[in-house]
C-alpha positions as CSV (number, residue, x, y, z in Angstrom):
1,X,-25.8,199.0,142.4
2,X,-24.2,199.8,139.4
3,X,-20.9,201.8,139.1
4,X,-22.3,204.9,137.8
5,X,-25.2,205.1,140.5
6,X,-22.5,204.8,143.5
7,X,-21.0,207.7,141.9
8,X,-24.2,209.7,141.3
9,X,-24.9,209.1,144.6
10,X,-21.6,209.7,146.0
11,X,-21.8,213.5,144.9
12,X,-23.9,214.7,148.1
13,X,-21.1,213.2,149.9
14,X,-17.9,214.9,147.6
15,X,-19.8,218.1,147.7
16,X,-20.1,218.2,151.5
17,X,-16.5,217.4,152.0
18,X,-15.5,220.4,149.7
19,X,-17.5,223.0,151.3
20,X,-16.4,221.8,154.7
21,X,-12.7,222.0,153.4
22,X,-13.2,225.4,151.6
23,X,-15.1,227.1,155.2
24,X,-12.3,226.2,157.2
25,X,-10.0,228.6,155.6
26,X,-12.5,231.1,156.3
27,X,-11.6,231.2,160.1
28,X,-7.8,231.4,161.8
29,X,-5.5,233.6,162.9
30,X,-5.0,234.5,159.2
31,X,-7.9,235.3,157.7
32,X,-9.8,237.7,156.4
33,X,-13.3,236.9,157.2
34,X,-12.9,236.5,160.7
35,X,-11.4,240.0,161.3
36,X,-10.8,241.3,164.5
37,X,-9.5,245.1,163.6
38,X,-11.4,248.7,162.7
39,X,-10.0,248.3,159.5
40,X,-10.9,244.8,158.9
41,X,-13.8,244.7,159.7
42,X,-14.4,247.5,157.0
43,X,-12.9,245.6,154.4
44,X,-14.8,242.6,155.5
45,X,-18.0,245.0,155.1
46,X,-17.0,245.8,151.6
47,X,-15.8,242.1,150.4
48,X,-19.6,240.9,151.3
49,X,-20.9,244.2,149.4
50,X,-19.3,243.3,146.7
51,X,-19.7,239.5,146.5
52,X,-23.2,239.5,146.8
53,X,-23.9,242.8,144.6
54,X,-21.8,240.8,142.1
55,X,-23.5,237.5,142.4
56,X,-27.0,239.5,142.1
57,X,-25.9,240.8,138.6
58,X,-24.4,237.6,137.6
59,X,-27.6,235.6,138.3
60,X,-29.8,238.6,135.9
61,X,-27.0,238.1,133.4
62,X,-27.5,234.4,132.9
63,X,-31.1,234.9,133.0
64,X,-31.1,237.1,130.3
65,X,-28.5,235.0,128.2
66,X,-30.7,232.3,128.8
67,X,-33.6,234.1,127.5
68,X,-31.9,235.2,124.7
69,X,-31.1,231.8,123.4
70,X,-34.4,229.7,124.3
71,X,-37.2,232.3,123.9
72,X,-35.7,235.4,122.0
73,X,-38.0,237.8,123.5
74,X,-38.6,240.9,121.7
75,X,-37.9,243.6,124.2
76,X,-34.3,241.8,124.5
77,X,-33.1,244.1,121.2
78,X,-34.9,246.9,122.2
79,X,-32.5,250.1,122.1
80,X,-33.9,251.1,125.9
81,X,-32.4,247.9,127.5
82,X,-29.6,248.5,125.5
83,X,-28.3,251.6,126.4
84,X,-30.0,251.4,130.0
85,X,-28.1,247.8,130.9
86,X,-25.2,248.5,129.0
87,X,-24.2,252.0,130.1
88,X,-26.7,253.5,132.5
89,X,-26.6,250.8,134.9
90,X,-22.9,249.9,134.9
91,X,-21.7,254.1,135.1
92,X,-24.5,254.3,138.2
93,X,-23.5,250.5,140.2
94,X,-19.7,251.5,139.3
95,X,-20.0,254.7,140.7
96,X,-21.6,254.1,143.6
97,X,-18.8,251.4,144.7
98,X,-16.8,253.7,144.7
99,X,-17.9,256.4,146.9
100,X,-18.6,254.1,149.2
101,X,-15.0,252.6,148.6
102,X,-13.8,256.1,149.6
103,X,-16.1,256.5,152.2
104,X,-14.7,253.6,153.9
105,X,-11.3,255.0,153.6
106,X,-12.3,258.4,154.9
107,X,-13.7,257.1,157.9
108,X,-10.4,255.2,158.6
109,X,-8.7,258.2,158.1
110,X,-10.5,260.1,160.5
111,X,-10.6,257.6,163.4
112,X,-6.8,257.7,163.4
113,X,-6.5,261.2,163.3
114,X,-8.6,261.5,166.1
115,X,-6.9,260.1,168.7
116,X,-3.3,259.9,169.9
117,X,-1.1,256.4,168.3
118,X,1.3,254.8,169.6
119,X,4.4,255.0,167.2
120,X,5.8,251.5,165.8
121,X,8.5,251.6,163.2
122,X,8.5,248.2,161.4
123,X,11.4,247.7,158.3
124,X,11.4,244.4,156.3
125,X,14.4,242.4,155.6
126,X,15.4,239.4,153.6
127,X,13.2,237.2,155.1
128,X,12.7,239.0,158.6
129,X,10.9,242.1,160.4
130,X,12.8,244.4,162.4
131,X,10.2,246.5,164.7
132,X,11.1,249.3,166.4
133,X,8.3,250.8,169.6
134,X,8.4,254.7,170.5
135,X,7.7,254.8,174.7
136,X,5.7,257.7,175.2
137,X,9.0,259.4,177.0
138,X,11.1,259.1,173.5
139,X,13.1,255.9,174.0
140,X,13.0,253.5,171.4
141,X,12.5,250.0,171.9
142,X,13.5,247.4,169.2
143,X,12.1,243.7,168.8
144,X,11.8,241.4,165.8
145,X,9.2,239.2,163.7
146,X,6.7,240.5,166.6
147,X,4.0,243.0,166.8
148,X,2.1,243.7,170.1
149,X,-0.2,246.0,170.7
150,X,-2.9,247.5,173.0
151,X,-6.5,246.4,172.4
152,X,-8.8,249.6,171.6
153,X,-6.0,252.1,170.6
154,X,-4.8,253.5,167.3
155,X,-1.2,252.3,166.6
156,X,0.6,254.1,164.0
157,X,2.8,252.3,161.8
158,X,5.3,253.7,159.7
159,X,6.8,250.4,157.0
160,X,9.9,250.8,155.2
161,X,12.4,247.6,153.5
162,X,16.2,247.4,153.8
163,X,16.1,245.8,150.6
164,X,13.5,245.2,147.9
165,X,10.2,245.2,147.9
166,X,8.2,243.7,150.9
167,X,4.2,244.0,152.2
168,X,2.8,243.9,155.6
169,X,-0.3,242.3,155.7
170,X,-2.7,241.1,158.5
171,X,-5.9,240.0,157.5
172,X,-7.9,239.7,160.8
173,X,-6.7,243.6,161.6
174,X,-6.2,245.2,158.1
175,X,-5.6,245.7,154.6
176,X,-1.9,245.4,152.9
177,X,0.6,247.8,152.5
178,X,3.7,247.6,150.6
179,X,7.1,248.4,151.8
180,X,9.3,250.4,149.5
181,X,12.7,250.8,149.6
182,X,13.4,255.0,150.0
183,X,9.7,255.4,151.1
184,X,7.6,255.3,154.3
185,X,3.9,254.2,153.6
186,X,2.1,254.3,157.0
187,X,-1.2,252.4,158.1
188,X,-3.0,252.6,161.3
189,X,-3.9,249.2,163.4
190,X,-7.2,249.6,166.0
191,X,-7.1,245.9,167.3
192,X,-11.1,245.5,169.0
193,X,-10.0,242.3,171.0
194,X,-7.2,240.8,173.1
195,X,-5.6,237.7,170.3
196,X,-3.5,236.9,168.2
197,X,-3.5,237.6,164.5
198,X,-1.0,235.7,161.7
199,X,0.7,238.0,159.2
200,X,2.8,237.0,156.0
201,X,4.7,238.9,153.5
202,X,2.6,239.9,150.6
203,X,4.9,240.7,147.7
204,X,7.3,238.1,146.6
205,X,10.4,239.0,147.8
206,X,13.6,236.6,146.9
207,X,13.9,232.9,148.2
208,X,12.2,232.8,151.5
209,X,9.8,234.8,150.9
210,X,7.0,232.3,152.2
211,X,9.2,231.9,155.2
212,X,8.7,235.3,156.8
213,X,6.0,235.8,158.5
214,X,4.9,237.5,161.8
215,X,2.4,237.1,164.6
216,X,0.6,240.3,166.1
217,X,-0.3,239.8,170.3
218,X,-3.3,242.4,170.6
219,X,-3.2,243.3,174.8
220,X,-5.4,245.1,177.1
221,X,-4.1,248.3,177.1
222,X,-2.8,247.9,181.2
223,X,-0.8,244.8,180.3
224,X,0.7,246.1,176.8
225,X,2.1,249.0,178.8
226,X,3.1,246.2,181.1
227,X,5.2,244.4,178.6
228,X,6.6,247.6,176.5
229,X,8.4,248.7,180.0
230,X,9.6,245.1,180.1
231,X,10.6,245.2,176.7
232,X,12.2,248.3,177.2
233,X,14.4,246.4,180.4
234,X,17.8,245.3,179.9
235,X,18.0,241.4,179.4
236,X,17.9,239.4,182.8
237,X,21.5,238.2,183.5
238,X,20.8,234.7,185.2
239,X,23.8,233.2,186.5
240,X,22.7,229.5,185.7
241,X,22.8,230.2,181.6
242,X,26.5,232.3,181.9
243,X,27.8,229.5,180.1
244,X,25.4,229.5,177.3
245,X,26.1,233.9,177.4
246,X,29.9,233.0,177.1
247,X,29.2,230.5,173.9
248,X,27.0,233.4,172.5
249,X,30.1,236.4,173.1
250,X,32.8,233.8,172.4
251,X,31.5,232.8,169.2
252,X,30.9,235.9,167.2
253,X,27.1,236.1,167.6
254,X,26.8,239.0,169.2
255,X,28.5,240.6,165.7
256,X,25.2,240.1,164.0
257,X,22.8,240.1,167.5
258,X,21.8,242.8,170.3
259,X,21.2,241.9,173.7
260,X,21.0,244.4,175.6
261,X,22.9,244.4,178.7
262,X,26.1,242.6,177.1
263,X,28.4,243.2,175.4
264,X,26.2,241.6,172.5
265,X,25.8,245.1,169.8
266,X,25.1,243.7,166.4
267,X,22.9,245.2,163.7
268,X,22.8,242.6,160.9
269,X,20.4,240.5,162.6
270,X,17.2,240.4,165.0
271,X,17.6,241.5,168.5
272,X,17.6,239.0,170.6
273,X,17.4,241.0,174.1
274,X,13.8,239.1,175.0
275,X,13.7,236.3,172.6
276,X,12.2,234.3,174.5
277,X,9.6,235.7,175.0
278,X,8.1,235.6,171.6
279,X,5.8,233.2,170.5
280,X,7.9,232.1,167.3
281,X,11.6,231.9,165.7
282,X,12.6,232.7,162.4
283,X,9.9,234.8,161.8
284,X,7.6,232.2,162.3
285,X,9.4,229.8,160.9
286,X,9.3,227.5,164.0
287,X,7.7,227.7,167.5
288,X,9.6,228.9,170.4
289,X,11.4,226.7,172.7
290,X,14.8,224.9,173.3
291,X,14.7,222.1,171.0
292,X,13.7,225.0,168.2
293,X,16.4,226.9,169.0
294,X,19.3,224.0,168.8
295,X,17.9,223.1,165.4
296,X,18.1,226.7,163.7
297,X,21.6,227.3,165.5
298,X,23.1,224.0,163.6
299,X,21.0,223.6,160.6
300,X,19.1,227.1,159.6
301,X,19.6,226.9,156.2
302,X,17.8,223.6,155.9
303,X,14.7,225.2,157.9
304,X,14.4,228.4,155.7
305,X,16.7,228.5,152.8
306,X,18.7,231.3,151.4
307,X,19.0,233.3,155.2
308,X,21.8,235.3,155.9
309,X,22.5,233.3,159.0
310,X,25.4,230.7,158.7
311,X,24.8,227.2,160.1
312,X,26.7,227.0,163.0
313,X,27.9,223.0,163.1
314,X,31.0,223.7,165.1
315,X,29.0,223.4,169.0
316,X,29.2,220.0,170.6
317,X,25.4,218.7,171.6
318,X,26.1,220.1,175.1
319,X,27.4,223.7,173.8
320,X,24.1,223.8,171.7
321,X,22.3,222.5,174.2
322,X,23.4,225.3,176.8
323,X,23.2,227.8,173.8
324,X,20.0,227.3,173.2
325,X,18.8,227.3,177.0
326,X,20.2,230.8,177.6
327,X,18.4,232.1,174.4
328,X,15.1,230.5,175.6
329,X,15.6,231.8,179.3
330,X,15.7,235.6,177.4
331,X,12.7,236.3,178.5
């Protein structure tokens, strides 16, 4: 066979392997077109609008260039076609995109004012999320780079940045929003299904930008309310880790880091009261569990450049070790 006909033949082959790489972003915890939200699925509804309303008027549009080069058909110049395909059709199909652009919007408007949402306060920070829970009795509940919610209700969030600009997005449960320093833009989450949906950081934002991300854990509504009293709990005192608790007070952590429960009080940084009980580190910079823990502790700034968060080289491999084991047993 000669060259060119293996590659002629080949192309089936190429072609195949594209698509197949191309669909598989199309499905995830992360993407759009597998959405799992009211809202999503209303901006999933409107993408295929679009996409094939645009491919349909594409298709004409070559038909008609094509035309107009190989056969020249009279009624082509005609002043009707003109006006009708050059103004007419594009003030009517523009139009009508965007009523139904605001429909869409009006109906997400209404479902949220509807019903009663719980209240989530989430500010960004350089490269981390600091979320905040309102119980239904008042008491506010903090967290970090972790959203859970119950499946089926509206959950009102209210975004704001420490810093510069930031934007929440998670494309299985909603559009984007950006977060403004000195403003409070506010979206509303209705998650249909118990998951969990990836979300990044959607305005560049310094350094690590790409770094912080954030996981949301959609919950039956009996087992979020569950966890949020838990969350709301002090942090268990186990008397196996107290040495790894005295290396965490001793050392200055507790400066940048709450726990709840000690003597632990800092602002600067995430709160670590039930770290371990999140399904990442670092803002999903790393998955959860001891060996994770001992690498960000002694070498952070390797693993996500530009944090605020010193390296810490000065624990022996049993220190970290120990460290690391009462941070994972924060549960």
């Amino acid at each position: 066979m000669k060259p060119r006909a293996r590659l002629t033949s080949s192309w089936p082959l190429l072609l195949a392997g594209l698509s197949a790489v191309a669909l598989s972003g199309c499905d995830g915890v992360q993407s759009v077109l597998s959405p799992d939200g009211v809202e999503s699925e209303r901006v999933w509804t409107l993408f295929w609008v679009l996409t094939i309303g645009g491919s349909v008027i594409m298709v004409v549009v070559i038909i008609l260039t094509w035309l107009a080069i190989a056969i020249r058909p009279r009624w082509l110049s005609t002043e009707a076609l003109v006006v009708g395909g050059g103004i007419i059709f594009p003030i009517v199909t523009l139009t009508a995109l965007l009523g139904y652009g605001v429909m869409l919007m009006s109906a997400a408007a209404n479902t949220s004012a509807n019903q009663p949402a719980l209240e989530v306060s989430i500010r960004g920070e350089q490269w981390w999320w600091r979320v905040t829970y309102t119980a239904p009795d008042g008491t506010r509940i903090e967290s970090a780079n972790e959203l859970r919610i119950p499946v089926g209700r509206p959950v009102r969030i209210a975004l704001t940045s420490a810093d510069v600009i930031h934007s929440f997005w998670v494309p299985r449960l909603a559009g984007k929003l950006d977060m403004i320093p000195g403003r409070t833009n506010v979206m509303t989450l209705v998650a249909k299904q118990a998951g969990v949906s990836r979300g990044q950081c959607a305005e560049y934002c310094g350094g690590a930008h790409a770094l912080m991300s954030f996981y949301v854990v959609a919950l039956p509504a009996a087992e979020f309310d569950t966890w949020l009293a838990k969350e709301a709990s002090d942090a268990a005192s186990q008397t196996e880790q107290a040495g790894g608790q005295m290396l965490f007070l001793s050392h200055g952590c507790g400066g940048c880091h709450a726990i709840r429960g000690t003597a632990a009080v800092g602002r600067i940084g995430p709160d670590l009261t039930h770290v371990g009980s999140r399904l990442s580190l670092a803002a999903a910079a790393l998955p959860n569990d001891e060996q994770a823990f001992m690498r960000w502790i002694a070498d952070n700034q390797h693993i996500k450049p530009t944090n605020r968060m010193p390296p810490f080289g000065i624990f022996s491999e049993a220190e970290l070790r120990s460290l690391a084991r009462y941070l994972a047993a924060l549960k």
